[in-house]
N, C-alpha and C positions, 0 to 999 in steps of 0.2 A: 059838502061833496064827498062821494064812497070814496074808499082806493081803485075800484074798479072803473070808475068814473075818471078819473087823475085818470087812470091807466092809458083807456082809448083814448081819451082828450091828446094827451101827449104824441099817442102811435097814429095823431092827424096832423102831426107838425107846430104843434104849441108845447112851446119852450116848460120842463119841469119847474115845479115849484117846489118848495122845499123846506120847512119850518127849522128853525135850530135853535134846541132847549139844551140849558144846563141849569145843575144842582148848584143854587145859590143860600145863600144863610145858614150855611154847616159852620157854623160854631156856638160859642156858650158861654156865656158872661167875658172874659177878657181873651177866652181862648179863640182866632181867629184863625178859620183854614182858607176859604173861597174867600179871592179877588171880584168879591160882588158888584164894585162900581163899578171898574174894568170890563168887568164880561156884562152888565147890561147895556154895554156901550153897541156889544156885538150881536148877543142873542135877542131873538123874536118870543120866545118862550122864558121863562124865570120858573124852576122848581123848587120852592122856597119850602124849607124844611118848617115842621111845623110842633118841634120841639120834642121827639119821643124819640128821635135818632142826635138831635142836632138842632139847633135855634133855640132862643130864648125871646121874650117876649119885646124888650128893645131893637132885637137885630132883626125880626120878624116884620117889626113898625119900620124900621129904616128901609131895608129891601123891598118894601111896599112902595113907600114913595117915593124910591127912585126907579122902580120900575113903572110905576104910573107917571111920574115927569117923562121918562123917557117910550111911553107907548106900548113899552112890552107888557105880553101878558102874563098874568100871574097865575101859575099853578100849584096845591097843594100837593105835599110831597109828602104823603103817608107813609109811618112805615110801624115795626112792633115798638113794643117799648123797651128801648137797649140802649141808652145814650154812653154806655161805658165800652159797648160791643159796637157802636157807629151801627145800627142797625144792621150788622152783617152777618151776625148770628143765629143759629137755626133754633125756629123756638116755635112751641103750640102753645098755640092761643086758643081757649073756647070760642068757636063760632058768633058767638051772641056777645062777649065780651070785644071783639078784635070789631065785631061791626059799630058796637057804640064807640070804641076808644077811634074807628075812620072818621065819623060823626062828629065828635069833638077834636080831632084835631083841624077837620076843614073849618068847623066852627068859628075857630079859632085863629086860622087865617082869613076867614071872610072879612072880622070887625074889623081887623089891621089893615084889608083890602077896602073896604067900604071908608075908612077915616081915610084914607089917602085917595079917594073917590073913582076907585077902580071897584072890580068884583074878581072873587077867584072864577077863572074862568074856566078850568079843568083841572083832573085828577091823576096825577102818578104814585105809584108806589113806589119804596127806595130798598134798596138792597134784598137783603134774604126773604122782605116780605114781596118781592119783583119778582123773585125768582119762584119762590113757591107757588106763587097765583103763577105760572107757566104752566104746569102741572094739578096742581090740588085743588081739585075742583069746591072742594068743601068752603075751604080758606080764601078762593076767589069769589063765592057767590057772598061767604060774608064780608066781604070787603064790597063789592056792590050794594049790599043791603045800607053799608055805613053812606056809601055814596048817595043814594034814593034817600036815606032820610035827612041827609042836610041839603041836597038839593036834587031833585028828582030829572035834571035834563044836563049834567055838567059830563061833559065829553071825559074817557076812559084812556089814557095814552101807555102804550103797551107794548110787549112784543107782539106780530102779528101770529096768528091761531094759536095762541095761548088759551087758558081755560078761564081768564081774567074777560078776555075779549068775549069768550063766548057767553060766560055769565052776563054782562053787559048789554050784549047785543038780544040775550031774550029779557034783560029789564028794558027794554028799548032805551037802552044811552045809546048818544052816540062813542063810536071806539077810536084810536085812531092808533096807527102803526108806527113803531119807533125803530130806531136803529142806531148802530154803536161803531163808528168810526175806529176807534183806539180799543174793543175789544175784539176776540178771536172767536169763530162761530163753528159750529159745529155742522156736518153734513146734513144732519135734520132741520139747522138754520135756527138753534138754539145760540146763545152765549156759553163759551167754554168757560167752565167755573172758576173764582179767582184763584182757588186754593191750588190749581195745576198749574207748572209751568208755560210760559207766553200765550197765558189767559189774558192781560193785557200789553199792548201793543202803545209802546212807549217813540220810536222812531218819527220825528214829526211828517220824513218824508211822505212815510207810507200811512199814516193816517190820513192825511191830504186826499191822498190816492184813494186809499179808501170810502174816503168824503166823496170823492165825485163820480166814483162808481156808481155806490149805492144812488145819488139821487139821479146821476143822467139814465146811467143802465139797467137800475132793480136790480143788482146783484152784487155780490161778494165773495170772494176765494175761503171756502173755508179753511181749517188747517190741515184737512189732508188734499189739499190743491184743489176740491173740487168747485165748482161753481155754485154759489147759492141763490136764489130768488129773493130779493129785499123789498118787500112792497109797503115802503116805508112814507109815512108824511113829514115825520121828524125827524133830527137827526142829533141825539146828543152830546154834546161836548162836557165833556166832566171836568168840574171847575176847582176836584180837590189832587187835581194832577201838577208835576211843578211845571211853570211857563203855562197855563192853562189859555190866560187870556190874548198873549203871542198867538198860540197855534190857533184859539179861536179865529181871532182877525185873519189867519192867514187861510183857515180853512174858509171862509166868508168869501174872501177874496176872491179866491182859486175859482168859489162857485159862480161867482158872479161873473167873472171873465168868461168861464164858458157856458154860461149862458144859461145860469140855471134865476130864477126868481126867487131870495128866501123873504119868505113872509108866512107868521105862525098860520097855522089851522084854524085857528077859530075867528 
C-alpha cells in the first residue's frame, strides 16, 4: 500500500498504522552496543547491520534467528565502509564500487536470514550513507543499482522525497517513509545534523510525544517551532541510545493506547 493510500484510508476514520524499526546487531566481536534481544521483543522491523558499519558474522546469525522466532522482520542495514567511524563519517565512494559493496552486504544478510528461515525483507541505509542519499543523487542511484542486483523487488525505507526514494521509485522498488522520534527536523522536514547542537532529542517525555504525533498526525515541530508534514510508515527507535529498549516499550505502549496499529510494512 502507497503512503498516499495510508493517507486517505485513515482521513475515512481507520485507525493509523504504524511499523517501528531499530538498528539492531551494532557490534563486533566482544564489543556489544544494541540490547537486541530486548528490542525484538518490541519492534516489527530489525535493521541488522551487515558488518561495514557494525556486525560481525556471529551476531548477524544470532539477530537473525531471534528475529525470525520472534516474527519481526529483517532488514539490511547498508551503510560505507567505516567500522572505526560507526559509519558516521562523510566519505566518496565510486558509484560502481558502493553499488557492489550494497550487493554484498545484503548478500550477506540474506544467507544468515535464509538459515534461520526468514528472507531480508527490505533495505535501509545507516548513517552518513542515509544522509547523503537525501541529497546526492549520484550516490543514491548507486545504492539502488546494489539493491536491484541482489534482489530486484526489496522495498527502500527512507526519508520521504529524498533522492534515495526517487532513485528507487524510477527502478520500480517499492519506497517506504521513515521517521525519527528522538531526532530534531529541520523546516524542509530534513534531520538536523548530529554534529549541531539538540540534533538529537534525548528527553524520554518528548520523544513519546513526538512518537505519536508523527504516526496519529503526519507531522512534527521542527526546531524553529514550525510544523512539519511526516508522511511516515515507520518509525525508528535507535537502539544505540542509553535505556533504548525502556522507551521503546514505552513508546509501543503510548501508541497502542491511542489507537494507533503497529505492524511492519511489509
Amino acid at each position: 500500500m502507497s503512503e498516499r493510500s495510508e493517507g486517505v484510508i485513515e482521513s475515512m476514520g481507520v485507525p493509523p498504522v504504524i511499523d517501528l524499526n531499530a538498528d539492531l546487531g551494532e557490534g563486533f566481536g566482544r564489543w556489544q552496543l544494541t540490547d537486541d534481544e530486548a528490542l525484538l521483543s518490541v519492534v516489527t522491523s530489525a535493521n541488522v547491520a551487515c558488518g561495514f558499519h557494525a556486525g560481525d558474522p556471529a551476531t548477524m546469525r544470532r539477530v537473525c534467528e531471534l528475529a525470525a522466532e520472534r516474527g519481526v522482520v529483517i532488514g539490511a542495514q547498508v551503510s560505507y565502509r567505516d567500522l572505526a567511524g560507526f559509519g558516521r563519517r562523510a566519505m566518496d565512494v565510486p558509484p560502481d564500487e558502493l553499488a557492489a559493496e550494497i550487493t554484498y552486504q545484503i548478500g550477506a544478510l540474506e544467507v544468515f536470514a535464509r538459515a534461520a528461515g526468514a528472507r531480508v525483507g527490505y533495505v535501509k541505509p545507516h548513517g552518513a550513507l542515509y544522509n547523503r542519499c537525501v541529497h546526492d543523487e549520484e550516490q543514491a542511484r548507486a545504492v539502488v543499482d546494489g539493491i536491484r542486483a541482489a534482489d530486484g523487488a526489496l522495498p527502500v525505507l527512507g526519508l520521504p522525497g529524498s533522492r534515495l526514494h526517487e532513485a528507487a521509485t524510477r527502478a520500480h522498488l517499492p519506497v517506504v517513509g521513515e521517521a525519527f522520534a528522538d531526532r530534531a527536523y529541520t523546516p524542509e522536514g530534513t534531520l538536523v545534523p548530529r554534529r549541531e547542537p539538540g540534533a538529537v532529542i534525548h528527553d524520554p517525555d518528548e520523544v513519546v510525544k513526538r512518537a505519536l504525533g508523527m504516526a496519529r498526525d503526519r507531522a512534527v515541530t521542527a526546531r524553529d517551532g514550525r510544523r512539519v508534514t511526516v508522511t511516515a510508515r515507520s518509525l525508528c527507535l535507535h537502539g544505540d541510545t542509553p535505556g533504548a529498549a525502556d522507551l521503546a516499550r514505552r513508546v509501543r505502549s503510548e501508541l497502542t493506547a491511542a489507537g494507533v496499529h503497529v505492524r511492519s510494512f511489509v
